[in-house]
N, CA and C of each residue as an Amber inpcrd file, in Angstrom:
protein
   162
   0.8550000  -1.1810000   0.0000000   0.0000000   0.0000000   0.0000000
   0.8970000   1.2380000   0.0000000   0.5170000   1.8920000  -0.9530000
   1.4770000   3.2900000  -0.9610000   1.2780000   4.4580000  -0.1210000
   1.7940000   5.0010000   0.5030000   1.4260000   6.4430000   0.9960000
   1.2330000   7.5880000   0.0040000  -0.0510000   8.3090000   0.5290000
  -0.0730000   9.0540000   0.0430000  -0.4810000  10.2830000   0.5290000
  -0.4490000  11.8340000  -0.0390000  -1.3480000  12.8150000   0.7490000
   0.2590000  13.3220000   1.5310000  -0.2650000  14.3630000   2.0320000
   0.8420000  14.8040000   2.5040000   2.3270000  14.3220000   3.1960000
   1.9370000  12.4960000   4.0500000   2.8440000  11.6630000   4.5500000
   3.7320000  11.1460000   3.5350000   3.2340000  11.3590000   2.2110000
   3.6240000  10.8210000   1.0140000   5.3650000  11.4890000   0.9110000
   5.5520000  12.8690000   1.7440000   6.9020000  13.3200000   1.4910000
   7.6510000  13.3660000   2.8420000   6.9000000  12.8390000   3.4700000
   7.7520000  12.4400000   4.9980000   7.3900000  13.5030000   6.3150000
   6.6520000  14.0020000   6.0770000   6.3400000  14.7400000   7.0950000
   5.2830000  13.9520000   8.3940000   5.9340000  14.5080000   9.1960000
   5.4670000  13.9070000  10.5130000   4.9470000  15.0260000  11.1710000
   3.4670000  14.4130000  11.6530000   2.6520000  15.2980000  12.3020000
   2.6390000  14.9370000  13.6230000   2.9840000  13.6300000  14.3760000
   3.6180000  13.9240000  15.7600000   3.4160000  15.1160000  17.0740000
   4.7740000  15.5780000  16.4820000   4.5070000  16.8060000  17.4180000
   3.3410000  18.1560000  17.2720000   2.6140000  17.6960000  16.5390000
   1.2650000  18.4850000  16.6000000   0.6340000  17.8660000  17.5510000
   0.0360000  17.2480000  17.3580000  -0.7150000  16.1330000  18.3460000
   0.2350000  15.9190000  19.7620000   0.9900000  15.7000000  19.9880000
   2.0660000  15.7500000  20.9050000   2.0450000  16.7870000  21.9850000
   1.9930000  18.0950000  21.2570000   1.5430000  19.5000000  21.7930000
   0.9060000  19.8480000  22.4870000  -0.5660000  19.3060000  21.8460000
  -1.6710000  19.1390000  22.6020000  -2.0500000  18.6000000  23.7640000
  -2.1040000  19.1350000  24.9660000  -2.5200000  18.4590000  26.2410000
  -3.9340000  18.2600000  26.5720000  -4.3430000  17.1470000  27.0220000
  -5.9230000  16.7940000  27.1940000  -6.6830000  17.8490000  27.8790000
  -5.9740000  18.6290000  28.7590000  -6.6850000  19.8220000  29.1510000
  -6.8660000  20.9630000  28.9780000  -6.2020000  20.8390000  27.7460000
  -6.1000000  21.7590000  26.7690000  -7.5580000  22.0340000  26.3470000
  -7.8500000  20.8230000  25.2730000  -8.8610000  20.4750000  24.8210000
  -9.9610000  20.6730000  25.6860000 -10.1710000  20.4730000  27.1200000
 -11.4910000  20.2430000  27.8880000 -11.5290000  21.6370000  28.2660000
 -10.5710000  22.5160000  28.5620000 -10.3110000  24.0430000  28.7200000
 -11.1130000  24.6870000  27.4090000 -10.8760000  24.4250000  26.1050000
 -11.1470000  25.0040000  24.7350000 -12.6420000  24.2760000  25.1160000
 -13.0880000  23.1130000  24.6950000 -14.4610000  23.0100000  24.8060000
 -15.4830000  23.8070000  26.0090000 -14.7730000  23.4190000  26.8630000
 -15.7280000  24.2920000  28.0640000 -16.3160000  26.2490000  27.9010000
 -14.8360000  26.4090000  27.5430000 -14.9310000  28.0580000  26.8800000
 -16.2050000  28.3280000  26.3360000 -15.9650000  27.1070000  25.0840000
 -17.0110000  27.4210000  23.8020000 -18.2140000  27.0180000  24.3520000
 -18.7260000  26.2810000  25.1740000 -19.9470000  26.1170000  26.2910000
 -20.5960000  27.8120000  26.7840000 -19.2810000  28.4250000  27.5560000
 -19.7970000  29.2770000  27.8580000 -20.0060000  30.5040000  27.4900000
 -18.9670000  30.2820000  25.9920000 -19.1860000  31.7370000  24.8260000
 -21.1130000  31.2540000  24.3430000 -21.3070000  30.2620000  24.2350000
 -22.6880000  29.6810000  23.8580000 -23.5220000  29.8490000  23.8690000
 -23.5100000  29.9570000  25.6550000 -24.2350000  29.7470000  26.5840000
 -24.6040000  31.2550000  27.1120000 -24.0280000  32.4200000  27.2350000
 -24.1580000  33.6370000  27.7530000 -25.2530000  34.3810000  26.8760000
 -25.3360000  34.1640000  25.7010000 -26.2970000  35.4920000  25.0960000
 -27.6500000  35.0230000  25.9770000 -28.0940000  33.9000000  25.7540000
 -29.4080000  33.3320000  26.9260000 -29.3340000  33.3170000  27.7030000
 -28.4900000  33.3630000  28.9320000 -27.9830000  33.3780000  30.1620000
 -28.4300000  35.2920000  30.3590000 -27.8570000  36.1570000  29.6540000
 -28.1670000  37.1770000  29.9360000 -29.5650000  37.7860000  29.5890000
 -30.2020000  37.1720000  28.5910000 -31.6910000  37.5260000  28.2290000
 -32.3930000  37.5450000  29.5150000 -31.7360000  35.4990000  29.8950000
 -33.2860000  35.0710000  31.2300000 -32.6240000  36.1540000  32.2330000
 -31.0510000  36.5170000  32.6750000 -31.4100000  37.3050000  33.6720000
 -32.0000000  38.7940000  33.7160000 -31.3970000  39.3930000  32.2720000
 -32.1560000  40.8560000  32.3190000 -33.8600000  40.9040000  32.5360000
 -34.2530000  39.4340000  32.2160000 -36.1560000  39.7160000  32.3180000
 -36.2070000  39.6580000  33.8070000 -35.2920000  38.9590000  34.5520000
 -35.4330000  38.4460000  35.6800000 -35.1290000  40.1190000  37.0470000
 -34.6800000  40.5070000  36.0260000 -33.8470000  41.6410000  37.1210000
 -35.2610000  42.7700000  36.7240000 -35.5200000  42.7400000  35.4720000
 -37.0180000  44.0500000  34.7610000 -38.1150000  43.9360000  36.0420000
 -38.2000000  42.2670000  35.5930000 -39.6200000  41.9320000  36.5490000
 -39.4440000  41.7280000  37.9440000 -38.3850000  41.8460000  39.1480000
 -38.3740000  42.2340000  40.2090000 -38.4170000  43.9730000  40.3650000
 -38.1640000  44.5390000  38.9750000 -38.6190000  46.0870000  39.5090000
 -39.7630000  46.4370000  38.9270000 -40.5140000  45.5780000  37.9910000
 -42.1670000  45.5750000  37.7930000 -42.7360000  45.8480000  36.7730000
């Protein structure tokens, strides 16, 4: 079976992946949870803060 695609000229991607620490990743996902998560987070509280002043 031949290589092909970029491994085809010897490049090693390794230390990409290597780089990467698992908490890296759970740090980056969580972020994007709470970049997500805030525009609705601030809607329910601004109604929440309107309708305790009436």
């Amino acid at each position: 079976m031949a290589a092909t695609g970029a491994n085809a000229a010897g490049i090693d991607f390794s230390t990409i992946t290597s780089g990467v620490d698992s908490s890296t990743v759970v740090t980056a996902i969580v972020a994007m949870g709470v970049v997500l998560a805030l525009p609705g987070f601030a809607k329910w509280a601004t109604k929440k803060v309107a309708g305790f002043f009436g």
